[in-house]
C-alpha positions in Angstrom: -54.8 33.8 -57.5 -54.9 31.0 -55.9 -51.4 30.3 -55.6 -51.0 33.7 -53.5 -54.0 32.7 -51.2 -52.1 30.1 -50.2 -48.7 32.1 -49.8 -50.5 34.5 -47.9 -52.1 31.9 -45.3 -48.6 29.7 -45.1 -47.2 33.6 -44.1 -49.9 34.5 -41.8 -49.4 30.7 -40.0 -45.6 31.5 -39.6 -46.3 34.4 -38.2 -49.0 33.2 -35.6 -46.4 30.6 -34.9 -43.4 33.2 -34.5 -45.7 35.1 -32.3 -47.0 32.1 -30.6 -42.9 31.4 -29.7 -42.0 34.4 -28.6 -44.9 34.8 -26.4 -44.5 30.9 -24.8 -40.7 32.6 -24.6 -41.7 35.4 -22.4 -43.8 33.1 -20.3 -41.4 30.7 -19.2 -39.1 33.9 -18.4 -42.0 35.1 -16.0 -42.5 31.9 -14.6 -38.7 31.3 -13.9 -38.7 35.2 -12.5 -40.9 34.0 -10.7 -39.6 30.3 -9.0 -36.2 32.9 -8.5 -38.2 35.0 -6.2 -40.0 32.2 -4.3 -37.1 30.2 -3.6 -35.2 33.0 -2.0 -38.1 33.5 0.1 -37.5 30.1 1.2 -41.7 29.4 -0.7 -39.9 25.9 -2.2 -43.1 25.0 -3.5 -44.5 27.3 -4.9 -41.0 27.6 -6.5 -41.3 23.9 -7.5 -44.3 24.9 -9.2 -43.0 28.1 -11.5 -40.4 26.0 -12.8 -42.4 23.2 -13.8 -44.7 25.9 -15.9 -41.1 27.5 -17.0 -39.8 24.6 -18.3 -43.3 23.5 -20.1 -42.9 26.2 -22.3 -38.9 26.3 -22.6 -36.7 23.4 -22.4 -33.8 25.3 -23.6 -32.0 26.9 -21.4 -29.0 25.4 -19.4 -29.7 28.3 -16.4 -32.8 27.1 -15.6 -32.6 23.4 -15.3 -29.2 24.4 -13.4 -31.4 26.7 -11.3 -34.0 24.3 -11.1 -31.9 21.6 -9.8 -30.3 23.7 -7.0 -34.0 23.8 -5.6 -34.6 20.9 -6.0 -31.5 20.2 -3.6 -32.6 22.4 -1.4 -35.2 20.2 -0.8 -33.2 17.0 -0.5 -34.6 15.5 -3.6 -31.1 14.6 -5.0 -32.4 12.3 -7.6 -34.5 14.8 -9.5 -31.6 17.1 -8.9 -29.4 14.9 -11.0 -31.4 15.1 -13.8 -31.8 18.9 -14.0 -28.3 19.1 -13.4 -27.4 16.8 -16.7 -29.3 18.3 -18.5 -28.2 21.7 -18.1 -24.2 20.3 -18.6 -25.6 18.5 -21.8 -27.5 21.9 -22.8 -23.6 23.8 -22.2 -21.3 21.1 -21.9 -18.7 24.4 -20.3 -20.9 24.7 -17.2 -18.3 24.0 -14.9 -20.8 24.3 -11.7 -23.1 21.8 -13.4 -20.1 19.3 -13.9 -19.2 20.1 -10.3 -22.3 19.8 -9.0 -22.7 16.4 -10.9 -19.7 15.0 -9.6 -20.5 15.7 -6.0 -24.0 13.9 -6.5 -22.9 11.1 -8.0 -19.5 10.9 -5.5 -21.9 10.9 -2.7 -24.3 8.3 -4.3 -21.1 6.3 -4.6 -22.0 6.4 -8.2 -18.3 6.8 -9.1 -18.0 5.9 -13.0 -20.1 8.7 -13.5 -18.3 10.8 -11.0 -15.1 10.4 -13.0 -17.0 11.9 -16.2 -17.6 14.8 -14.3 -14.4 15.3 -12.7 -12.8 15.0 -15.6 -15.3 17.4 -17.2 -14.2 20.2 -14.9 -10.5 19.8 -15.0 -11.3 20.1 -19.3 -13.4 23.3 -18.6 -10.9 24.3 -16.2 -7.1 23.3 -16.5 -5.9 26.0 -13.8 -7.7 23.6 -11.4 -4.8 21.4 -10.5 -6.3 19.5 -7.3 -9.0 18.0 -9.7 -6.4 15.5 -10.7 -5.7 14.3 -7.2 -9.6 13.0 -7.3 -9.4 12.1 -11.1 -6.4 9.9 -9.9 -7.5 8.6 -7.1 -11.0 7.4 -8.6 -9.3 5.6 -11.9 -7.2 3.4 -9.1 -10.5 2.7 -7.2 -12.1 1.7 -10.7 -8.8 -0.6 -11.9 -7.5 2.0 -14.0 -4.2 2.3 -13.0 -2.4 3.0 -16.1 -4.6 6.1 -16.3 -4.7 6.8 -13.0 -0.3 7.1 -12.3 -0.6 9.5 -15.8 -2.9 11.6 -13.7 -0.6 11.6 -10.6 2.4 12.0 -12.8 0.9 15.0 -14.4 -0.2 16.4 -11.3 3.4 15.9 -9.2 5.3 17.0 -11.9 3.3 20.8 -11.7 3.0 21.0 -8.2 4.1 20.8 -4.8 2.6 17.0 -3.9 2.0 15.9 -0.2 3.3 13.0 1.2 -0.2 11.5 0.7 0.0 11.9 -2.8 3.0 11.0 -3.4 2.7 8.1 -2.0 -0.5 6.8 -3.2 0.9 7.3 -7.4 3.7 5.4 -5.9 1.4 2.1 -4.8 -0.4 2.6 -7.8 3.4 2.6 -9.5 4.2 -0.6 -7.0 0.7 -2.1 -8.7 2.0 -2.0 -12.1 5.4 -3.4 -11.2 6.6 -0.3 -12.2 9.0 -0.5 -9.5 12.0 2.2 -10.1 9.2 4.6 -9.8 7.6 3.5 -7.2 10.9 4.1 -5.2 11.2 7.5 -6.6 8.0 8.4 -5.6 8.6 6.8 -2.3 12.4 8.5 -2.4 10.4 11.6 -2.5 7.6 11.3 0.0 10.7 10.3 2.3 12.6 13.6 1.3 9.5 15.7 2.3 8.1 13.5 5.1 11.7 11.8 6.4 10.6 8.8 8.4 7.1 8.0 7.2 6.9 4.5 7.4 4.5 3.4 4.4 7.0 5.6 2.4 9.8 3.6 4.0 8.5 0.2 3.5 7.7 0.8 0.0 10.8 2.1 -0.8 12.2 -1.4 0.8 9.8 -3.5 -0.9 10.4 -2.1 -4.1 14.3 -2.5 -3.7 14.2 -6.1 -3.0 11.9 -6.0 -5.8 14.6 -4.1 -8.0 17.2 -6.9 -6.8 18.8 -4.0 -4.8 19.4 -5.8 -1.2 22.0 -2.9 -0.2 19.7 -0.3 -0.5 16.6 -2.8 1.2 18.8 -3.3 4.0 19.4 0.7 4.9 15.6 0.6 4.5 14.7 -2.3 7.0 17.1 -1.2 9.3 15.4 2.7 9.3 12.0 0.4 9.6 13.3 -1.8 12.2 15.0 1.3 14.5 11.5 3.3 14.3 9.5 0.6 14.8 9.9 -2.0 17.6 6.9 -3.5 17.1 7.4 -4.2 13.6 9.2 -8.0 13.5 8.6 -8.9 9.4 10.9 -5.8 9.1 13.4 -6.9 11.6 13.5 -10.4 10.3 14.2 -9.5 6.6 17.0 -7.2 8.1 18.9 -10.3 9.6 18.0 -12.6 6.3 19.4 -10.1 4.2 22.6 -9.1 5.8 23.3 -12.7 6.4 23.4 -13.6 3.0 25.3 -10.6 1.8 27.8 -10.7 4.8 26.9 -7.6 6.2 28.1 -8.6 10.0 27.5 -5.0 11.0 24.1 -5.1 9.9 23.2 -8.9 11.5 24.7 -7.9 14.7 22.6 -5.0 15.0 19.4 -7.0 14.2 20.1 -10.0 16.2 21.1 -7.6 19.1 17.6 -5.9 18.3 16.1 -9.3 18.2 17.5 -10.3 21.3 16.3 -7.3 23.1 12.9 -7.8 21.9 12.5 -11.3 22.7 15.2 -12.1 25.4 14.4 -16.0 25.4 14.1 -16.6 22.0 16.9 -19.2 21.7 17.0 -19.6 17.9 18.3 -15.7 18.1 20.4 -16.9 21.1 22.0 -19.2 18.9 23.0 -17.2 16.1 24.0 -14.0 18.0 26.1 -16.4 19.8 27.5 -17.9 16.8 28.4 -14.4 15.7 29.9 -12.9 18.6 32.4 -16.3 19.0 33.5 -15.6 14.8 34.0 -11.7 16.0 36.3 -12.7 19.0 33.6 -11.3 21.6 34.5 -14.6 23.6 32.9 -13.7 27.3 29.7 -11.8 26.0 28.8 -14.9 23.3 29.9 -17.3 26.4 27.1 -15.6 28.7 24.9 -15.6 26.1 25.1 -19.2 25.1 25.0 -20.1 28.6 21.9 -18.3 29.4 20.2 -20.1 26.1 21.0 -23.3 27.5 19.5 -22.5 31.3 16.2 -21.8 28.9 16.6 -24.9 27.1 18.6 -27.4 27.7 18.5 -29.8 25.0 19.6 -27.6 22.4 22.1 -28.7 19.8 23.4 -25.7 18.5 24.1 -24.2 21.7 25.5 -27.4 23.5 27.9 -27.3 20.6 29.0 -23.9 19.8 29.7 -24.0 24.2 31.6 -27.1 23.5 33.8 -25.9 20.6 34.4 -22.9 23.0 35.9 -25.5 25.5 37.8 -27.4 22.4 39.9 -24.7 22.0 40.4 -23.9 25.5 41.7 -27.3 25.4 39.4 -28.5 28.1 38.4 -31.6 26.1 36.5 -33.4 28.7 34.2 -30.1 29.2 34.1 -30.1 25.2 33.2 -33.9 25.4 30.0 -33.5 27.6 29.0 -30.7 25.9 29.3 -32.4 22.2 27.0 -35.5 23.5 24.3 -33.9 25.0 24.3 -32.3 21.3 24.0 -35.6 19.7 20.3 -36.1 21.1 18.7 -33.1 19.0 18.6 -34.7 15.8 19.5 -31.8 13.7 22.8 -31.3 15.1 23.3 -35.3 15.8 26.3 -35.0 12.9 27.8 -31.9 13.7 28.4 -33.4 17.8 29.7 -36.4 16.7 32.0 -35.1 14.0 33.2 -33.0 17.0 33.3 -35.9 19.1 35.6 -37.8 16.8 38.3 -35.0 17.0 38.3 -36.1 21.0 38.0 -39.4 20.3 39.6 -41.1 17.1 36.7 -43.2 15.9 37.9 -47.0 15.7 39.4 -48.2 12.7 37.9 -51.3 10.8 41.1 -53.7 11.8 41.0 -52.0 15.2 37.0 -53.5 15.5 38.0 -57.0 14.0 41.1 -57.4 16.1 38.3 -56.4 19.6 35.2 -58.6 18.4 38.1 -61.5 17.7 39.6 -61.9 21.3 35.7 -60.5 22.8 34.8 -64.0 21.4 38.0 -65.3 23.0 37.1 -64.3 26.2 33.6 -65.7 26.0 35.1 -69.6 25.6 34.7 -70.6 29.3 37.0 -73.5 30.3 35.8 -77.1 31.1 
């Protein structure tokens, strides 16, 4: 008997407590009714109120905190909002608005580790939602995860139809890695879609020199260099490069550039002059040289390359003044006098005895 008497009481306890549940249930639902109905009247605190009393009795339920939390927004109390909002994703980790709402939160709280979590969350709940990895990219390169973030990219460009922007930011991130034949591509691309944009153009040439590909660098600088005037890095690596290959097309365009740019730099005089006298553009590198040497006088290489022009005019004596005026600027002292000594045979050693010997002769006054 007494065995049953306590069955029966453990029964009747359950069932208080079933009852108990179901009516604490049916509370919170009134009380959330009712924080619905205040809010849309714009009564946010009374709302605050009902949802407090909803959630006392009921914890469970991902609509309500998510409900809960958009109030709370309403009423600019973001932090608060944050928590609602993770606990409703952690109560239904498929809430996609949850996750989105999350990742806006912590975005704008700059909060962007956590942002990642939540933009990644949404493109899982939602695959069809392509753009997501455009963020998810770009917030893995902000956080030094560029492996990760070029997979994202990559996945992204290879389903749809990328911008120029896009494109050319999973190319730096490519460029980062050293990754540098895709970093071109991508740049290659942005350039197909966007011909002439100039970060997709001096990527594509940075990553070519990079690639040991000077040819294709030099089309690039050039492009850079013709749209650009301002831009004289560009310009410069254009006449380095096709100066080494031999590209005289090429270095005659850029020191012509060069020279329009900056008409009385006289280091460009010099070599466009240089250039023009081994193409056989005689007056033009003439007027050239002469005008370098009205802005500065003292220079070697100019006094020179004027005087070699004279040499083989056969005016020697023109040649002559020209190649000693050269020998004052140190670095082109040897040059002059090399020319000097095709004017003028330099003395031979028994020439220079047989002088000093009757120089001393001479010197012996008589008694």
């Amino acid at each position: 008997m007494l065995g049953l008497l306590i069955l029966m009481q453990t029964t009747a306890a359950y069932s208080d407590m079933a009852v108990s549940r179901a009516d604490s249930l049916e509370k919170a639902k009134k009380y959330f009714s009712f924080a619905v109905q205040y809010k849309n009247n714009g009564d946010y605190d009374e709302a605050l109120v009902n949802y407090e009393q909803s959630i006392a009795l009921n914890d469970t339920v991902y609509q309500v905190h998510f409900s809960f939390a958009d109030l709370l927004m309403k009423m600019d109390k973001t932090i608060p909002a944050r928590r609602e909002l993770l606990l409703s994703y952690t109560l239904n980790p498929d809430h996609f608005k949850s996750a989105a709402l999350l990742a806006q939160l912590y975005h704008e709280a700059a909060v962007y580790d956590s942002a990642l979590v939540m933009y990644e969350a949404m493109y899982r709940i939602d695959p069809a939602q392509r753009s997501l990895l455009t963020t998810i990219a770009g917030l893995r390169a902000y956080l030094g995860m560029n492996e990760a973030a070029l997979d994202a990219y990559l996945e992204y460009i290879e389903s749809e139809d990328a911008s120029c922007e896009t494109l050319m930011k999973a190319s730096k991130v490519a460029e980062t890695l050293e990754r540098n034949e895709l970093a071109r591509t991508l740049a290659g691309k942005a350039l197909v879609k966007c011909p002439g944009d100039m970060s997709a153009l001096r990527a594509a040439a940075r990553t070519s020199l990079a690639l040991n590909d000077p040819a294709s660098a030099i089309g690039y600088f050039r492009r850079i260099a013709e749209a650009d005037s301002s831009d004289a890095e560009s310009l410069a690596r254009l006449e380095s490069l096709s100066r080494d290959r031999g590209d005289n097309d090429q270095f005659l365009w850029a020191l012509t550039e060069h020279n329009r740019r900056e008409p009385e730099n006289v280091a460009v005089i010099g070599d466009l002059g240089e250039l023009l006298l081994r193409q056989g553009k005689t007056d033009e590198a003439v007027a050239l040289i002469r005008r370098g040497i009205a802005l500065s006088p003292g220079d070697g290489k100019l006094r020179v390359l004027l005087g070699d022009y004279y040499l083989k005019q056969g005016e020697s004596d023109k040649a002559l003044e020209q190649f000693k005026v050269a020998l004052k600027d140190e670095k082109w002292h040897d040059s002059a006098q090399q020319f000097i000594w095709k004017i003028e045979q330099p003395e031979s050693d028994s020439k220079k005895m047989e002088r000093e010997f009757f120089n001393r002769g001479n010197e012996v006054k008589p008694r």
